[in-house]
C-alpha positions in Angstrom: -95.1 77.0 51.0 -93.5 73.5 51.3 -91.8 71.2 49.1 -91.0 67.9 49.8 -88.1 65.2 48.7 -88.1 61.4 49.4 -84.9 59.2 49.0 -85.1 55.4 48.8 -81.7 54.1 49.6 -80.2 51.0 50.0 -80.6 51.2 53.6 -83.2 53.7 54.7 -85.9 55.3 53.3 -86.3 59.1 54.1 -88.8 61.8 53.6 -87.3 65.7 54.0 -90.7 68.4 54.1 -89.2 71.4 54.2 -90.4 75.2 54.5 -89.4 77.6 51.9 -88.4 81.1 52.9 -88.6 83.8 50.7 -86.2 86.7 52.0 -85.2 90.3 49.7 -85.2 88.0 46.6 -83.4 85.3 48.0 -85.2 81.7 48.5 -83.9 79.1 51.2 -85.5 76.5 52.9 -85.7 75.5 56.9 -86.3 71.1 57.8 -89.8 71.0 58.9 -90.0 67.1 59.4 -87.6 64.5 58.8 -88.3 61.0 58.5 -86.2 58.2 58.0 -87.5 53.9 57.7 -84.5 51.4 57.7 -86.5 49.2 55.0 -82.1 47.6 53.7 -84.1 47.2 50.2 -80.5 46.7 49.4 -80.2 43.7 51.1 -82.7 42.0 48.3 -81.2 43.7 45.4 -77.5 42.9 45.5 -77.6 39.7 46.7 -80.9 38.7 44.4 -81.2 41.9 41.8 -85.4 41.5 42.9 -86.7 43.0 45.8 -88.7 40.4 47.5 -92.3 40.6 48.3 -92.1 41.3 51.5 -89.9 44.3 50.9 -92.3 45.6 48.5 -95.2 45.2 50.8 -93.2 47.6 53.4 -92.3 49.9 50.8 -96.0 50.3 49.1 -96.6 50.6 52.8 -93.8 53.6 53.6 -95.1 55.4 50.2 -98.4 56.0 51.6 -97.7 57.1 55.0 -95.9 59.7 52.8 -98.0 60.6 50.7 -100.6 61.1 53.4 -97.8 63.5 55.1 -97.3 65.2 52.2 -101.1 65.9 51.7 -101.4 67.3 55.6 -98.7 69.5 55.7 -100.1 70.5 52.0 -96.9 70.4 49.8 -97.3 71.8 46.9 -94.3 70.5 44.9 -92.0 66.8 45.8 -89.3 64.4 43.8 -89.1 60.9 45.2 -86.0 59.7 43.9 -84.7 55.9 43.9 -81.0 55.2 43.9 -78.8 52.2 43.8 -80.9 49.4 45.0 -83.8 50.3 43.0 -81.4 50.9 40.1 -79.9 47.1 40.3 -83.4 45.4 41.4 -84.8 43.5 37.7 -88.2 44.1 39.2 -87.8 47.9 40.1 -90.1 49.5 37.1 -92.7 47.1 38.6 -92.0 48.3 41.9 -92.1 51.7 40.9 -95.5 51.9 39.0 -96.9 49.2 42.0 -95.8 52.6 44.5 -97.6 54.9 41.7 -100.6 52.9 41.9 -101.0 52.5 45.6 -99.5 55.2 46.9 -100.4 57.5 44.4 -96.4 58.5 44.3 -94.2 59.3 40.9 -91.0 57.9 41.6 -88.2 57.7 39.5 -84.8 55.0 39.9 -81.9 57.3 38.6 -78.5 56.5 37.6 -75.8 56.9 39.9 -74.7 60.2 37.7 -77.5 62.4 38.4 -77.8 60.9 42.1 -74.3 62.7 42.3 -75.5 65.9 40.8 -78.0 65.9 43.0 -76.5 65.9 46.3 -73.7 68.3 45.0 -76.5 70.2 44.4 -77.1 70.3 48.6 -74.9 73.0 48.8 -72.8 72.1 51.5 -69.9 74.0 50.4 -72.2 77.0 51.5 -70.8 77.6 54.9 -66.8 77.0 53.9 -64.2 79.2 52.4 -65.4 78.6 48.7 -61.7 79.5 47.0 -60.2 75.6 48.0 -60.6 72.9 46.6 -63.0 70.0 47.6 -63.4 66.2 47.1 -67.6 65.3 47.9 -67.7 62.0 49.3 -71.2 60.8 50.1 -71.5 57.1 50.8 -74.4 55.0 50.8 -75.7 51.7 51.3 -75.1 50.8 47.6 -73.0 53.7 46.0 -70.5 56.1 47.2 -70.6 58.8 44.7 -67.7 61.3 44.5 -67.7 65.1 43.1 -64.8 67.0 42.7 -64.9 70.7 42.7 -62.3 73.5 42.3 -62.5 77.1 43.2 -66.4 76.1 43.2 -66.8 74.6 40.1 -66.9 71.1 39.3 -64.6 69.2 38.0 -65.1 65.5 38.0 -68.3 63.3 38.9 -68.8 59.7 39.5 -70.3 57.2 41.0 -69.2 53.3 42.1 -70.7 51.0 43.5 -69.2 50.6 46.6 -71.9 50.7 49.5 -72.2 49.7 53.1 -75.1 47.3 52.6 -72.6 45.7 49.6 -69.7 45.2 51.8 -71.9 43.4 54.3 -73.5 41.2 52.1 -70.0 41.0 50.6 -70.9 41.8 46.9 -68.6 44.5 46.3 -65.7 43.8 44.0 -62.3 44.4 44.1 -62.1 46.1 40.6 -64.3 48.7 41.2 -62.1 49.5 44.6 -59.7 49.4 42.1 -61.6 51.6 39.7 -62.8 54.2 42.5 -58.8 54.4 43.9 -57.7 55.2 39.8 -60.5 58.1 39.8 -59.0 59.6 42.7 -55.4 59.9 41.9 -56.3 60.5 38.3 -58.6 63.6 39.1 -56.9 64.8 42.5 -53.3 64.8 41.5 -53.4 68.5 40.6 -54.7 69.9 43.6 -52.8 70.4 47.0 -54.0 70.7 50.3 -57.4 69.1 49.2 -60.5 68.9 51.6 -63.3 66.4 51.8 -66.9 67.2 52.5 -69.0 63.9 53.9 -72.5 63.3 53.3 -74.8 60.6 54.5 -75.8 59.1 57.8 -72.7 57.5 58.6 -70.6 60.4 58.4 -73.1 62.8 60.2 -73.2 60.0 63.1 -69.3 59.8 63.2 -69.5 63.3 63.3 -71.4 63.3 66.2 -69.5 60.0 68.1 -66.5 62.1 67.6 -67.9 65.5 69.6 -65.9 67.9 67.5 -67.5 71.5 67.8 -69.4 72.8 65.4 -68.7 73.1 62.2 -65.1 72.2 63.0 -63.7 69.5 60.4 -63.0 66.1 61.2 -59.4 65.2 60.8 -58.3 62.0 59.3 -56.3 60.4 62.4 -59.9 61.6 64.4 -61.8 59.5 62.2 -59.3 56.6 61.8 -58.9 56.5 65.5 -63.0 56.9 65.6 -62.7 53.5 63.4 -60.6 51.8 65.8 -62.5 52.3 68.5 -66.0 51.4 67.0 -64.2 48.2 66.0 -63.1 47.3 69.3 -67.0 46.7 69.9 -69.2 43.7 69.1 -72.1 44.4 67.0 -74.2 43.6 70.3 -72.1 46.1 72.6 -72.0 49.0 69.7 -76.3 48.6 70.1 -76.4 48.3 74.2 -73.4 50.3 74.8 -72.5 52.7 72.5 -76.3 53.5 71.8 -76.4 53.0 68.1 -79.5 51.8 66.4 -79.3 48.1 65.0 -79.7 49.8 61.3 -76.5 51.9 61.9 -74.5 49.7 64.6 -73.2 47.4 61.4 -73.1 49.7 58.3 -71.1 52.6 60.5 -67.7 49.8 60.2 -68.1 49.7 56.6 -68.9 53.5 55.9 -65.3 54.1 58.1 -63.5 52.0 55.6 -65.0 53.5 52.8 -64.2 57.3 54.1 -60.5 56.5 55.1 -59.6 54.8 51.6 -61.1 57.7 49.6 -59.1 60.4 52.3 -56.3 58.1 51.9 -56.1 58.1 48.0 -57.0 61.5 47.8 -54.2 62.8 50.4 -57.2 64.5 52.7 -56.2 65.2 56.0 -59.7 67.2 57.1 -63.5 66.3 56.0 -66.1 69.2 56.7 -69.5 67.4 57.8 -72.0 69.6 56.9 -75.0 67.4 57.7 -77.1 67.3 54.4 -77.3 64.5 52.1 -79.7 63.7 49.1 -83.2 64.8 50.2 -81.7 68.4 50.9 -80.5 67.9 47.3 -83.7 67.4 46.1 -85.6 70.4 47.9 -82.1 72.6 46.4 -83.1 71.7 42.9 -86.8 71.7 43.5 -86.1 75.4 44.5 -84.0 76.1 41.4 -86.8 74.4 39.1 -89.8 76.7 40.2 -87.4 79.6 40.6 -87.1 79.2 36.8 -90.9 79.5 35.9 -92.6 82.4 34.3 -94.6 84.2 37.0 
């Protein structure tokens, strides 16, 4: 049996089929196939709130290569989720029932509340000692959305929009920095010797620049000095050099900022990267929704 879960970000689109194992009463899953298109919808949305034809075209386009994966590897159950882009886009609802028509796939733009749930709901905690207390920090191309969680449950939940794609395009705002920096002390005051867990492609990527063994967390004078040396690069050099791919040579400066200020105000001194991010969300509650049903 395979579900699947597709994420349209601000910066990439990504499709996550995965295998579901059914073990002694237990249900997991295992990645099959991974897909990721750098379609930067977020490029139209906050500097235009439309996404442009062309945009659309590509997205219609992505939607039914899906679609037609989905159907081969016979999926039996999906969410296609749309996040901050889609969310800020005046046209998205036309976009969204354009990708229903053509692509024949339900999608649905969701506030940056439940986008949070959802990837708290990715269960990256699994693997760590469960009794300490945790700061999620997942950062996106639009959003960074922050969970806070205590001796596993959660505490606080919000999202700002604070993005990579929006610092490039330079259409984030001081005030909600501002507003994001407030959250943190406010919520994280309490708690000593807090802990970050990082989510997204940036972070898995640092993770992987930075060669730290596995499961070993990422300290924050690692990551700063991680920063440091990526800046030290020209976009041009961080491609042909360093080996990045254009779609993640400019948005990885950013997405350093971003994890260093929220370490910074929340007095984090390691970050677990546990490599999972929204789609792995998605399959998690997909699992817990048919898990549910009456046999």
């Amino acid at each position: 049996m395979r579900y699947a879960a597709i994420d349209i970000g601000s910066n990439a689109v990504r499709l996550l089929i995965a295998d579901i194992i059914e073990n002694n009463g237990s249900v997991s899953f295992k990645k099959n196939t991974l897909i990721r298109v750098p379609l930067r919808l977020g490029d139209d949305a906050f500097l235009n709130q439309f996404i442009s034809d062309k945009k659309t075209t590509d997205l219609v386009k992505t939607m039914q290569a899906f679609r037609g994966l989905m159907d081969v590897y016979k999926v039996v159950d999906y969410r296609a989720y749309a996040t901050s882009a889609m969310r800020e886009a005046k046209n998205g609802e036309e976009v969204v029932n354009l990708i229903r028509e053509k692509a024949d796939v339900n999608l649905q733009i969701i506030h940056g509340q439940k986008e949070a749930k959802i990837i708290y709901a990715s269960h990256a905690e699994d693997n760590i000692d469960k009794s300490k207390n945790y700061l999620y920090i997942d950062v996106g191309g639009g959003s960074t959305e922050l969970s806070l969680f205590a001796a596993g449950d959660l505490v606080a939940s919000k999202s700002f929009n604070i993005g990579t794609i929006r610092i490039l395009d330079n259409q984030d705002k001081e005030e909600t920095w501002d507003e994001m920096r407030d959250f943190i002390r406010d919520n994280t005051r309490q708690f000593k010797a807090l802990s970050g867990i990082g989510t997204g492609g940036n972070i898995n990527k640092l993770y992987k620049l930075a060669d730290e063994k596995d499961k070993t967390p990422l300290t924050f004078n690692k990551l700063k000095s991680l920063s440091n040396y990526l800046n030290s690069f020209s976009l041009k050099d961080r491609i042909n050099v360093l080996g990045l791919n254009q779609d993640r040579a400019d948005v990885i400066i950013p997405a350093c900022d971003i994890y260093l200020s929220v370490m910074k105000w929340a007095g984090i001194k390691t970050i677990y990267v546990p490599s999972v991010g929204m789609v792995d969300g998605i399959i998690q509650r997909l699992i817990e929704k048919n898990l549910t049903k009456p046999s």
